[in-house]
C-alpha positions in Angstrom: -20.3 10.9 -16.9 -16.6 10.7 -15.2 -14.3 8.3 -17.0 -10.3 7.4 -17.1 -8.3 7.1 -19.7 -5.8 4.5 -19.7 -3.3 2.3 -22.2 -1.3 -0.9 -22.1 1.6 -0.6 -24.5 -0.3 1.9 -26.5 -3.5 0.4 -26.7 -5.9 2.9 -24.7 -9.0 2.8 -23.3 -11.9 4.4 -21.6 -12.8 2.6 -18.5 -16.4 4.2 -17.1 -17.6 2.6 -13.8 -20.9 1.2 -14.5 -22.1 0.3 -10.9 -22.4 4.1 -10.0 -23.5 6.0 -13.3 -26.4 4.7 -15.8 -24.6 4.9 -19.8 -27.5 5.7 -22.2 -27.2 4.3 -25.2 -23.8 2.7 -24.7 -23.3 1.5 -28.1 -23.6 5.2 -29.6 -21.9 6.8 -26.8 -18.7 3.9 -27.4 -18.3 5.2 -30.8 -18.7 9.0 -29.8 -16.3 8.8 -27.0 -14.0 6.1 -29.0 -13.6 9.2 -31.8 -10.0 10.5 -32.4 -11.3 13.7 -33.9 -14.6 14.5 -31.8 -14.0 12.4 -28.7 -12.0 11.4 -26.4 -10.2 8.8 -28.5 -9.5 5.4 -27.8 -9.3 1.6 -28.9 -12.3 1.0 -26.8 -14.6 1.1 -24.0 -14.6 -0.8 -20.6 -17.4 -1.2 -18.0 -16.8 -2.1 -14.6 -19.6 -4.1 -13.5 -20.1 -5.8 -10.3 -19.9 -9.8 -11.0 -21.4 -13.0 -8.6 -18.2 -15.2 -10.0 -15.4 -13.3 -10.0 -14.1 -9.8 -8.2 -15.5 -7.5 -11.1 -16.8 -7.9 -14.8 -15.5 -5.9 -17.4 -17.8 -5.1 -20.8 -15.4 -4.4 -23.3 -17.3 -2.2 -26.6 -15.1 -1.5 -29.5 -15.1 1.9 -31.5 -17.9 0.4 -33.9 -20.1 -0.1 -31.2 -19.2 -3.8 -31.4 -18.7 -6.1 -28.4 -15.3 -7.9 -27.7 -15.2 -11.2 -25.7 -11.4 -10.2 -24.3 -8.8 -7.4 -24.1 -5.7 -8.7 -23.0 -4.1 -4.8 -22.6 -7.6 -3.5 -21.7 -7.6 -6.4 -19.0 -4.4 -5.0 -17.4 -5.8 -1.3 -17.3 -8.9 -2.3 -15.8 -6.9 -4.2 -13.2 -5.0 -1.2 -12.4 -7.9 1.1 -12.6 -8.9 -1.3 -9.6 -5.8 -1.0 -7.7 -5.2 2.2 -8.1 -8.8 3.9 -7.1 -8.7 1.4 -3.9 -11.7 -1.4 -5.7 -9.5 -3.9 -4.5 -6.6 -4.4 -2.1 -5.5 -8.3 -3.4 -2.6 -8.7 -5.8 -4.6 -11.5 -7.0 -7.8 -10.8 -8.6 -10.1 -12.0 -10.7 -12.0 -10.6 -13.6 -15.1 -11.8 -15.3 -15.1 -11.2 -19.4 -17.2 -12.7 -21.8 -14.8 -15.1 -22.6 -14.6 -16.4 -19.1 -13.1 -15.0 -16.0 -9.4 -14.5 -16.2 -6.9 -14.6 -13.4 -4.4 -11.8 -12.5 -1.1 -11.2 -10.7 -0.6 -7.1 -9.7 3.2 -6.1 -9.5 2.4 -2.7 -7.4 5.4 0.0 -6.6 4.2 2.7 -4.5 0.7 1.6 -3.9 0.6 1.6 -7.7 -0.1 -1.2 -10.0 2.8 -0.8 -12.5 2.4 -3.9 -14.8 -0.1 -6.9 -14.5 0.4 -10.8 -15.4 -2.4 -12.3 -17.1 -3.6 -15.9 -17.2 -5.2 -15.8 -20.7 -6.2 -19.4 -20.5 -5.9 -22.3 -23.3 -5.9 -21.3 -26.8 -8.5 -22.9 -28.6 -7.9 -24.5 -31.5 -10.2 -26.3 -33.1 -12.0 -24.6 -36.0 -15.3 -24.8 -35.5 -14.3 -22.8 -31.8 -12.9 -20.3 -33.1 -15.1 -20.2 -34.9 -13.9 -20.9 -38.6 -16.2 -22.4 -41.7 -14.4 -25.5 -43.0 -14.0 -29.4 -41.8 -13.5 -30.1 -37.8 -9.6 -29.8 -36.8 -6.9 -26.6 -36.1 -6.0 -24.3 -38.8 -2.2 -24.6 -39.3 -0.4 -22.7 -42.1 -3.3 -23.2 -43.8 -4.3 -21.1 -47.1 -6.6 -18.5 -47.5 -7.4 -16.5 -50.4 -8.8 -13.3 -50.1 -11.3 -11.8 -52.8 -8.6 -9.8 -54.6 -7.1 -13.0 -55.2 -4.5 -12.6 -53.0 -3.4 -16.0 -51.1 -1.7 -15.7 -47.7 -1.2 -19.2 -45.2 -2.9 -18.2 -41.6 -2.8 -20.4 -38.4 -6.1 -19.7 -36.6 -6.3 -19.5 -32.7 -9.2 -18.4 -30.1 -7.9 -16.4 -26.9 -11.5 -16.1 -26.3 -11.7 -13.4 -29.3 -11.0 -15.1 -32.9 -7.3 -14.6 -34.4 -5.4 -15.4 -38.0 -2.3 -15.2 -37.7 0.1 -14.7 -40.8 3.7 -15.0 -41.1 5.5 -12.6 -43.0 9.1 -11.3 -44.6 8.5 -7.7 -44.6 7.1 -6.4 -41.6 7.3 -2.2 -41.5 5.9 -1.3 -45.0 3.6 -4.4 -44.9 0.4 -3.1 -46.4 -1.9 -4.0 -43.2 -4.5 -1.0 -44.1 -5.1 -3.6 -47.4 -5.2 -6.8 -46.3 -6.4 -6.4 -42.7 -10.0 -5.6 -43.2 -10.3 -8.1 -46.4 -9.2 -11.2 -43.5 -11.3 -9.7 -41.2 -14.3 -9.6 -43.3 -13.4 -13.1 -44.8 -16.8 -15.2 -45.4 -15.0 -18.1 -43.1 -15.2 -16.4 -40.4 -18.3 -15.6 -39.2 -17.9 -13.5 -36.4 -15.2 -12.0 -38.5 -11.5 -12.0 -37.0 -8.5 -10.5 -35.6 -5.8 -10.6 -37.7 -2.0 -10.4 -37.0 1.3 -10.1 -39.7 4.3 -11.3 -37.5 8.1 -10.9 -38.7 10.1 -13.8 -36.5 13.3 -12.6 -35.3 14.6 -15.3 -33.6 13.3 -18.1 -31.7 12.9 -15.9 -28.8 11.5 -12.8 -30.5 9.2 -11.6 -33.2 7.5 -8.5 -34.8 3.6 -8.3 -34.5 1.2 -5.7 -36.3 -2.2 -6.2 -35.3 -5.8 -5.5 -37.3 -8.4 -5.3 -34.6 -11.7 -6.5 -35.4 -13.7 -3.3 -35.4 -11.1 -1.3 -34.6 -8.6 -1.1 -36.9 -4.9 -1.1 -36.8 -3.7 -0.7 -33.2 -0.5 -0.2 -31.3 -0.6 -3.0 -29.5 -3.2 -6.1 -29.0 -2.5 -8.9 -25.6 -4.8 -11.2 -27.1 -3.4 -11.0 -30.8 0.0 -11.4 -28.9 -1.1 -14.7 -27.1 -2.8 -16.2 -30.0 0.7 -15.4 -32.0 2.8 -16.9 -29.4 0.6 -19.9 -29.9 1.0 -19.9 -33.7 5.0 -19.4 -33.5 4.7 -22.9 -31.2 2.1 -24.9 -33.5 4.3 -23.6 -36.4 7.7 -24.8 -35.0 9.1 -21.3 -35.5 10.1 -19.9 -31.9 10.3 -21.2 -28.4 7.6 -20.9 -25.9 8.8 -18.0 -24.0 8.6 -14.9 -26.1 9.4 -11.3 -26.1 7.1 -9.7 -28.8 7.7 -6.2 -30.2 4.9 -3.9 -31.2 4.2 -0.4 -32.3 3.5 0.7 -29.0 5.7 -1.2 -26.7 6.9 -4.6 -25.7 5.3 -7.7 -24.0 6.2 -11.2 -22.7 4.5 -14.2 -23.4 4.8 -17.7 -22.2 2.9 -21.1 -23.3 3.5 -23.4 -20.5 3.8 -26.9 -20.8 3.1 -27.4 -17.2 -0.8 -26.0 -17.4 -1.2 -25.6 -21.3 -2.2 -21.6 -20.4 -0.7 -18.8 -22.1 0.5 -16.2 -19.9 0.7 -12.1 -21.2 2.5 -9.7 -19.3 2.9 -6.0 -19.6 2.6 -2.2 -18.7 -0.3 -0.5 -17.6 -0.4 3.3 -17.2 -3.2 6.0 -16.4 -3.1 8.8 -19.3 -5.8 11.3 -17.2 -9.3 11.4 -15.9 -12.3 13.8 -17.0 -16.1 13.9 -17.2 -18.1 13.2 -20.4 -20.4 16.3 -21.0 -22.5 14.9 -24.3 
């Protein structure tokens, strides 16, 4: 089975065209291939499918065999993956995801896609969208105390995908391998959650660590990064253009006032391309 590897500011992943090769099993063969020790290694896998509303469909499946409703990095890899192999000749596309379909702008160089703009949509807000157990209304620096006793203040957002966002002083030797899976676990969350520890640098730049829902820490998460440039807003803590540093790279974000949609914007780069033999 031929796949390419690809990552978006760190954040890699498999992209297999579904149209032309039947995947067996694609839950166990996620977390095979997703393996860092036996696989190929990677944050997660993405289908191409064919799609009746939009240019493609993208499946996204997450190393636990888990499905995700959004990717904004692995959205910009699967655009490229697009570009790139000659799927699509538009610099505007659209892509169909489980959270709805998602509108992109390709900045090509060379007949290469070299970074992608993403229309991530509204944030949702509202708790019971998220979704989030508790009374109806948003989730703002609101506390949450985990079952070690531990008490942090999250603001909760929906880019599609569920995200707590927490706000913190110490962002390096924060304990994420702790607290990350004891959030995303949390019993208010049914679905369970992504969860991000932000430093805020200044009102035009923060620091942002990301625990992945069924992943794990990653280098870098386009979602977590819109639903923390919504937080930073509903929070009063930064303006509504960002630049957001991760482990793995930079990206831009953007609330705009104008249409209320969050817009991501970053790298996207092919790593190689082989055949899966298992």
């Amino acid at each position: 089975m031929k796949f390419t590897k690809m990552q978006g500011t760190g954040n890699d992943y498999i992209i297999i065209d579904g149209r032309k090769q039947k995947i067996p099993n694609l839950k166990k063969i996620s977390i095979s291939m997703c393996d860092r020790h036996y696989g190929i290694g990677s944050d997660g896998v993405l289908i191409l499918l064919d799609s009746r509303t939009a240019n493609y469909r993208m499946r996204i499946i997450n190393p636990d065999g888990s499905e995700a409703e959004m990717c904004g990095n692995g959205i910009r890899c699967f655009a490229k993956y697009l570009y790139d192999n000659r799927l699509t000749a538009a610099r505007q596309i659209e892509i169909e995801t489980v959270a709805g379909i998602k509108k992109l702008q390709l900045n090509v160089k060379n007949r290469r896609v070299e970074s992608v703009i993403v229309n991530m949509g509204k944030p949702i807000l509202q708790r019971e969208r998220i979704p989030m157990i508790g009374k109806p209304g948003m989730v703002i620096n609101e506390a949450l105390q985990l079952d070690d006793g531990t008490r942090f203040n999250i603001t909760s957002v929906s880019m599609g995908n569920p995200h707590a966002v927490i706000f913190v002083e110490e962002i390096d030797k924060f304990p994420i391998e702790k607290y990350g899976p004891l959030v995303e676990n949390h019993t208010l969350f049914p679905n369970r959650t992504n969860v991000e520890f932000v430093k805020v640098v200044s009102q035009k730049e923060v620091i942002q660590r990301t625990w992945e829902r069924g992943t794990g820490e990653t280098l870098s998460c386009g979602t977590g990064a819109s639903a923390v440039t919504a937080a930073c807003i509903l929070n009063k803590l930064t303006n509504r253009k960002l630049q957001i540093h991760l482990r793995g790279g930079d990206l831009s974000t953007e609330w705009r006032e104008k249409d209320d949609n969050i817009y991501l914007a970053g790298p996207a780069v092919e790593v190689f391309r082989g055949e899966w033999a298992h």
